[in-house]
N, C-alpha and C positions, 0 to 999 in steps of 0.2 A: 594847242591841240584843236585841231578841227570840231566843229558843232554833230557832228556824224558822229566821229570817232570817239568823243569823249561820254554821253551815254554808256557807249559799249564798256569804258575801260571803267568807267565806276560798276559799272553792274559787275563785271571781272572781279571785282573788290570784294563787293559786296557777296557774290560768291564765296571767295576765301574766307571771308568772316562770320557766313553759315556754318562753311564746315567747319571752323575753329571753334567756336559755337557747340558746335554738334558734338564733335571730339572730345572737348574739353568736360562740355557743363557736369553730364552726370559723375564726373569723378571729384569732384569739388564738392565741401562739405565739411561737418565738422568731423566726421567719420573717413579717416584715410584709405582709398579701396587703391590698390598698387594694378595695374593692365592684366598683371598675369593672376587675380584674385577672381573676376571675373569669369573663367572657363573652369574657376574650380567646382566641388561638390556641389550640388543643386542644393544643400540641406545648409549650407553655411550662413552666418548672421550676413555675410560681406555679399554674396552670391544675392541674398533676400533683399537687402539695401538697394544694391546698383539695378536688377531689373526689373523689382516689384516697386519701387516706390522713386528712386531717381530718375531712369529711362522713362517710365509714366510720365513724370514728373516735365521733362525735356519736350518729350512729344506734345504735351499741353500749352504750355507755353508758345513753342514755335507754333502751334496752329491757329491756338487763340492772338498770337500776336498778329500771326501774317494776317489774319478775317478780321481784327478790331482795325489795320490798317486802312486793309480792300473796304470797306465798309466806309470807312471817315472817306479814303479817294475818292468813293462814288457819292457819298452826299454833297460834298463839296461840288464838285463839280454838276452835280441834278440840280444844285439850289443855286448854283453860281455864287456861291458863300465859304470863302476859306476859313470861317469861324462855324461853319455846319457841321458837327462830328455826331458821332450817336450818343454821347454821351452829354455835348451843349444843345443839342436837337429835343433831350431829354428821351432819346430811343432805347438806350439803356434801362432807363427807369421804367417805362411799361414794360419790356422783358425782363427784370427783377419781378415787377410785378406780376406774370403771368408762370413764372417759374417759383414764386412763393409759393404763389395760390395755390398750385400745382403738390407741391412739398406740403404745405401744412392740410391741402382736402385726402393727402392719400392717395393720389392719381400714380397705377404702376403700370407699367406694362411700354408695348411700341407699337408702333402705325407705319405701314411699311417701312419697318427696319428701324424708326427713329423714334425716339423716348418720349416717353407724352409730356415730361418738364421741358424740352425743347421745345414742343408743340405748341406749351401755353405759352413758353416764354416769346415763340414768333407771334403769337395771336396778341400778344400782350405789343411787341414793335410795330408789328402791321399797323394797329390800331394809329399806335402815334405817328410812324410814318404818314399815310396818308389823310389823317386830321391836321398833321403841318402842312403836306402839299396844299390841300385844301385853302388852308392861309396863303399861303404863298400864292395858287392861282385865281385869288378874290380881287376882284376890284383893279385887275391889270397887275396884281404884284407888292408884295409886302418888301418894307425895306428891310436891311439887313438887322437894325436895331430890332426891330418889329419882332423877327424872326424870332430871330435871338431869347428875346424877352417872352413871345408862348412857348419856348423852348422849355425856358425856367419856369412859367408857369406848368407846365404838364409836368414837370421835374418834381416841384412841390406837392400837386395834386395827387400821383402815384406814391412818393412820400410818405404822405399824410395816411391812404390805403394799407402801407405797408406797417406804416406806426398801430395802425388799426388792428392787423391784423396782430403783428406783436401784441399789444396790451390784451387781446383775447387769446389770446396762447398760453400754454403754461411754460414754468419756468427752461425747460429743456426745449421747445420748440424753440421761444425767446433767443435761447443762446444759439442753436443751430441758424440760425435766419440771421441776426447781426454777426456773428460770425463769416458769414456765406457774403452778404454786404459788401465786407471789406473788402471783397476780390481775395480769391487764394488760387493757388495751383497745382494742394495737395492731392494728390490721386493717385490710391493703392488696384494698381493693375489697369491696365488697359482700358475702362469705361471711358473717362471722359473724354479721352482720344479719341473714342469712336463713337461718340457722341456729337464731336464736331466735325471730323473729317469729312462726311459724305456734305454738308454744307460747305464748308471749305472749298473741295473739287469743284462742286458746281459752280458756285461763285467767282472760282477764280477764272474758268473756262466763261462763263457770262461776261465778265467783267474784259477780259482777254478779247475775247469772238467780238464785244461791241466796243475797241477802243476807238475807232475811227468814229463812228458817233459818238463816245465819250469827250473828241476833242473838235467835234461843231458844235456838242450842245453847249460846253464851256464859252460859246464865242456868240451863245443865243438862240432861239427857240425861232424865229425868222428863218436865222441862214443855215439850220441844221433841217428845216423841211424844202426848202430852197436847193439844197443841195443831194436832195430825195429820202432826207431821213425819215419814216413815217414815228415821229417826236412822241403821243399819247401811249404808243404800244411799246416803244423800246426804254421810256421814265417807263413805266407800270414792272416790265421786266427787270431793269435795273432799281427799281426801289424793291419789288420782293426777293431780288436776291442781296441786295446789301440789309435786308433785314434780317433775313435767314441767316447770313454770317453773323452776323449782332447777336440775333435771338439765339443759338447752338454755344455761343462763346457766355454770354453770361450766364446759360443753364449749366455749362458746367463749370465755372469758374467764378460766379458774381462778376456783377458790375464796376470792371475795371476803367478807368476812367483816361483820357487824355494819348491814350497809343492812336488813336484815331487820327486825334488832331496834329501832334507833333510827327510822326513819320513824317504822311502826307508832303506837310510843308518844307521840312529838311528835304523828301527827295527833290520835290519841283525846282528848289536852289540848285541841286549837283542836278538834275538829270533835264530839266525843261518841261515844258508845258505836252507836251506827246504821252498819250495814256496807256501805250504801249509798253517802254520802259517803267513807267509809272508803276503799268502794274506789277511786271516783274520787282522791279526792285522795292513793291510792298511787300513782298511775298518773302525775300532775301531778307531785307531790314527789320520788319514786322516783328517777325519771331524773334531771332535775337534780341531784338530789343527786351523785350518782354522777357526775355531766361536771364537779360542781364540785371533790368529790373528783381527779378526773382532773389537771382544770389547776393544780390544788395539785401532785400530785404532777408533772408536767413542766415546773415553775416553781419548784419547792425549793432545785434541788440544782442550782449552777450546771454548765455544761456534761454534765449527766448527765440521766438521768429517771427518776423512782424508778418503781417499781410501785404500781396505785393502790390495791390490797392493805393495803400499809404505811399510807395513809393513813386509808382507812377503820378498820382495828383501831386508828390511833392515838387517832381519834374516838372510835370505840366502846367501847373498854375502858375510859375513864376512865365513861362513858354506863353500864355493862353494871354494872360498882362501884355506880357512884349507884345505881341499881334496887334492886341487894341489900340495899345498906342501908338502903335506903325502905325496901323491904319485911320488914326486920329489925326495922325500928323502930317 
């Protein structure tokens, strides 16, 4: 298969495997809903199942999968670090934190259209985002270990914030917040969908509109202004919108970990170093991933459902090992 042609035919794939995906997820479960249960009475338990809490359910996942994707593609390639996710970045972790804060001060309400736990939880990324560039543009340039390692420092440091605030909390805040931690994707009605979505859109059209800059900065910060990129204005763009996707996904869903890092690299194997297919097929694999993740975890553990948190780091960590040693070796 030709270098042109074969992009196109995974992305075709990956295609079919959204809408298998899509078709599929919300009828699966421990609760059997039959296709023609679905158009029955509005009042029925089956009717309340499939589009108040499953369909939610679907929409959450594919969004926050496809933006935890878009997100890990553009750090990665801003920091020229295949080990740069939001989650080893520790970008997660200040939007945990800023979407806590948010939750346990009482903050309600929106700002043009968007949820002020979104709001903090970007304030809470921003922050880390650009205290890592920061590093990163000191002194000509941090290495990868460097990185890596304030990554885990600021990881810790928010942590520690968060443990803070638990232990001043009572026992029911406590539970709501470690709870929320683990990464979930329960969501009765439509909120958290619309919670991420307008971040998502943007994102993905930013990330889309700058892929040809996406794949000079990959190759250096010299030969992407060399070849008229103005480099300082279009990282700043592309770091607050790979925040934004970050900070909207863990406001409504905690701090799910390792979708970032794993897509990414699986796609650049099947699709190449072009951030054009790249971002499409975060977009196709992303979400799925994450629904599939999902029905693993409420299909584990008999009578229980894990968070789909657990599942993803159980993926990923053994994924995030492989890397190092690749690239050790």
């Amino acid at each position: 298969m030709s270098g042109e042609k074969r992009p196109a035919a995974f992305l075709a794939f990956f295609a079919l495997v959204f809408v298998a995906v899509l078709l599929a997820a919300p009828f699966t479960g421990r609760e059997t809903i039959r296709p023609g249960e679905i158009f029955g009475p509005e009042g029925t338990p089956r009717f309340f199942i499939f589009w108040t809490l499953r369909v939610p359910r679907l929409l959450v996942g594919l969004l926050a999968g496809a933006s935890l994707s878009l997100a890990g593609l553009a750090f990665q390639t801003l920091f020229r670090n295949p080990l740069a996710t939001p989650f080893t970045l520790g970008v997660s972790s200040g939007a945990a934190f800023g979407a806590a804060l948010a939750v346990t001060a009482g903050l309600r309400g929106t700002f043009v259209g968007i949820d002020a736990t979104a709001l903090a939880a970007f304030a809470g990324a921003l922050l880390v985002v650009f205290f890592l560039y920061g590093l990163s543009r000191r002194g000509g340039g941090m290495s990868t270990l460097h990185l890596l390692l304030a990554g885990v420092a600021v990881s810790y440091f928010f942590s520690a914030l968060l443990l803070f605030m638990q232990y001043k909390a009572d026992f029911t805040e406590t539970y709501r917040v470690v709870r929320w931690l683990m990464g979930r994707l329960e969501s009765i009605g439509y909120a958290g969908s619309l919670t991420i979505l307008p971040a998502f859109v943007v994102g993905a059209i930013v990330l889309f509109f700058y892929r040809r800059e996406l794949d000079l900065l990959a190759t250096g910060d010299e030969i992407a202004q060399s070849r008229g990129v103005p480099v300082n204005a279009v990282r700043v763009r592309l770091f607050l919108a790979a925040s934004f996707l970050t900070a909207t996904s863990v406001a409504a869903c905690g701090p799910i970990g390792f979708v970032g890092l794993v897509v990414p690299h699986v796609l650049r194997m099947l699709l190449g170093l072009s951030h054009g297919p790249l971002v499409m097929g975060s977009v196709l694999v992303g979400g799925p991933f994450l629904v599939v993740c999902d029905a693993i975890a409420r299909n584990a553990v008999p009578e229980s459902e894990l968070p789909v948190g657990i599942v993803t780091a159980l993926l990923g960590g053994p994924f995030f090992l492989w890397l190092v040693v690749r690239r050790c070796g």
